[in-house]
TORSE-856505 format. One record per residue (C-alpha): x, y, z. Coordinates in steps of 0.05 Angstrom, whole numbers, plus 5000, padded with zeros to 4 digits. Example, Ala and Ser with C-alpha at 12.3 -4.5 7.8 and 13.67 -1.06 7.14 Angstrom:
524649105156;527349795143;
//
This chain:
811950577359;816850017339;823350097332;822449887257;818050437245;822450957292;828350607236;824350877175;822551567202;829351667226;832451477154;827351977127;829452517164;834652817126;830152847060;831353467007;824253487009;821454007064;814153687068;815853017080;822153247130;816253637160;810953047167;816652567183;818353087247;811853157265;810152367261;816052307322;814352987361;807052647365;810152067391;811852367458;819052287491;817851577501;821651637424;827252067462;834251417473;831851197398;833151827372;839052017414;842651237394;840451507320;844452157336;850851757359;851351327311;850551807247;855552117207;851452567180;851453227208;844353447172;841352807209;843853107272;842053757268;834953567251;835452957313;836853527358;831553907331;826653377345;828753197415;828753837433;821253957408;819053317443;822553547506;819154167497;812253887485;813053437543;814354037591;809254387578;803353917583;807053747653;806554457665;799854557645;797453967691;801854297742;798654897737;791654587744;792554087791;798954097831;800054797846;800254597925;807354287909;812054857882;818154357886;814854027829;813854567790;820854787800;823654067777;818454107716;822554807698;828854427708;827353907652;828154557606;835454507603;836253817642;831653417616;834952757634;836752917706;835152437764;830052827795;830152447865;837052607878;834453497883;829153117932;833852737968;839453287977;832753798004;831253208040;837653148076;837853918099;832353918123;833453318160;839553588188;835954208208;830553778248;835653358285;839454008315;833054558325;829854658385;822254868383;823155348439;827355808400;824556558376;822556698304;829857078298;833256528333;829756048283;832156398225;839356438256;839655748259;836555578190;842156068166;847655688197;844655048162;843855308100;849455808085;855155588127;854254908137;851554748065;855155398040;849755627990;851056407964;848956847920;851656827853;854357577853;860057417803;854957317751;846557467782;844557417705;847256707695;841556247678;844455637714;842256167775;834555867762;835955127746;834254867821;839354237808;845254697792;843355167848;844154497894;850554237854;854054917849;851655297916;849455937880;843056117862;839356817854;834857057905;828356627882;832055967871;835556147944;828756277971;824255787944;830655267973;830555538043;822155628044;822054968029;826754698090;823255218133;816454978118;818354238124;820754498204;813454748208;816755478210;811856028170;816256248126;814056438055;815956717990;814057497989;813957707905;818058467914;820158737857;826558587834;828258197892;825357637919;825157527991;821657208055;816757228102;816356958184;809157098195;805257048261;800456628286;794757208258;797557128184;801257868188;809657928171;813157908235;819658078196;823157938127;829457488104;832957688047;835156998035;841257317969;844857688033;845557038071;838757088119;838557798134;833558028177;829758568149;824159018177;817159328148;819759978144;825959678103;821459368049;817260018055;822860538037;825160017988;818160047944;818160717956;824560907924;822060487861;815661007863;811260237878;807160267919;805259867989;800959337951;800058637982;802158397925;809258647943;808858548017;805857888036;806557208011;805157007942;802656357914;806855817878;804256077815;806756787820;814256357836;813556027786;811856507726;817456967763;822256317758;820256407679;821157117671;828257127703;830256537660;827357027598;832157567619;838457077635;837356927568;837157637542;844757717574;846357057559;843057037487;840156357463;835156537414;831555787406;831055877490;827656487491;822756357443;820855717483;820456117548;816056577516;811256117506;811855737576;809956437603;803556467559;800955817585;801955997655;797356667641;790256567650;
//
């Protein structure tokens, strides 16, 4: 669309009129987010504070729109790559953010890691030296202060700010593990989500409970821990899950961050993520 055009829709915007605001919203949602620094220059430069509001609006539905046709696409033909699917998540509250730089930061861990492990080293001793890496050298943490924030899913903050919950800590250290060739996996427990070193015969040699900083954890531990929650032994709790399962659970977390951290617009957005990613 021209910029003429984009001009005459814009000025439109902030008609009385409901049914042509409506068509004139729906004429730039259908125009995808290649529409997106028009309307944003548009929102600079007005002084009106109804053409704002309604800008915002529309960026925001665009933005939304775009996400979830990435998704979708994601979720039938890239599922292999979970970073993606993170960084498509990501565009939910940071739509504009530089994408390569998450890659290139991941990039440069793992990196590090590759330059300093040896390959004769034990599963445990593995895992002791990823946790040097990745919590004291890098310093990530869990966010205890505040596990319910919802920058705790956003993988870029997690990477800028060095907390994360246990997913987002998880999926970050899985993905530096798996880069090292190590078989280490995302297991979907209940309530907390954890890792897997698994042997050469696809079984769990152990668990890392990447929120406590990399601690080991046995069968039994995870065990007595889905006991206590009356769940019981399912694979679905105990082995590793696909990127799909991560990624829905990446949704649902968001949904309750956003229960203790209400945003109503957010929520009702998420809800509908969560329904594409359902069968």
């Amino acid at each position: 669309m021209e910029n003429r055009q984009l001009k005459a829709l814009v000025t439109l915007l902030d008609d009385p009129d409901r049914e042509v605001f409506e068509q004139v919203e729906s004429e730039l949602i259908n125009s995808g987010p290649e529409v997106i620094p028009f309307l944003e220059e548009s929102w600079q430069s007005s002084p009106d504070d109804i053409l704002q509001s309604r800008l915002e609006t529309v960026i925001e539905k665009i933005q939304f729109e775009d996400i979830s046709k990435e998704l979708f696409l994601w979720k039938k033909y890239h599922q292999e790559d979970l970073l993606k699917g993170m960084l498509i998540l990501n565009r939910f509250q940071y739509p504009s953010l530089d994408e390569q730089k998450v890659y290139n930061e991941l990039s440069n861990l793992s990196r590090q890691a590759w330059l300093h492990m040896m390959y004769d080293m034990s599963p445990k001793e593995h895992v002791k030296f990823l946790n040097g890496i990745i919590f004291q050298d890098f310093g990530l943490s869990g966010n205890v202060a505040d596990y319910h924030d919802p920058q705790n899913s956003y993988l870029s903050r997690v990477l800028e700010r060095k907390k994360g919950n246990p997913l987002s800590i998880c999926v970050i250290y899985a993905w530096i593990a798996q880069k090292l060739d190590l078989p280490i996996y995302g297991v979907n427990l209940p309530r907390h989500f954890m890792l897997a070193y698994m042997d050469e015969n696809d079984e769990v040699m152990f668990y890392i409970n990447g929120f406590n900083r990399g601690q080991l954890m046995k069968t039994q531990d995870i065990a007595a821990f889905l006991k206590h929650m009356n769940l019981p032994e399912h694979e679905a709790y105990t082995k590793p899950c696909d990127n799909l399962s991560i990624i829905k659970r990446v949704i649902r977390n968001l949904i309750s961050s956003y229960k203790h951290h209400p945003v109503p617009s957010k929520l009702e957005a998420l809800e509908k993520l969560m329904d594409l990613m359902e069968p």
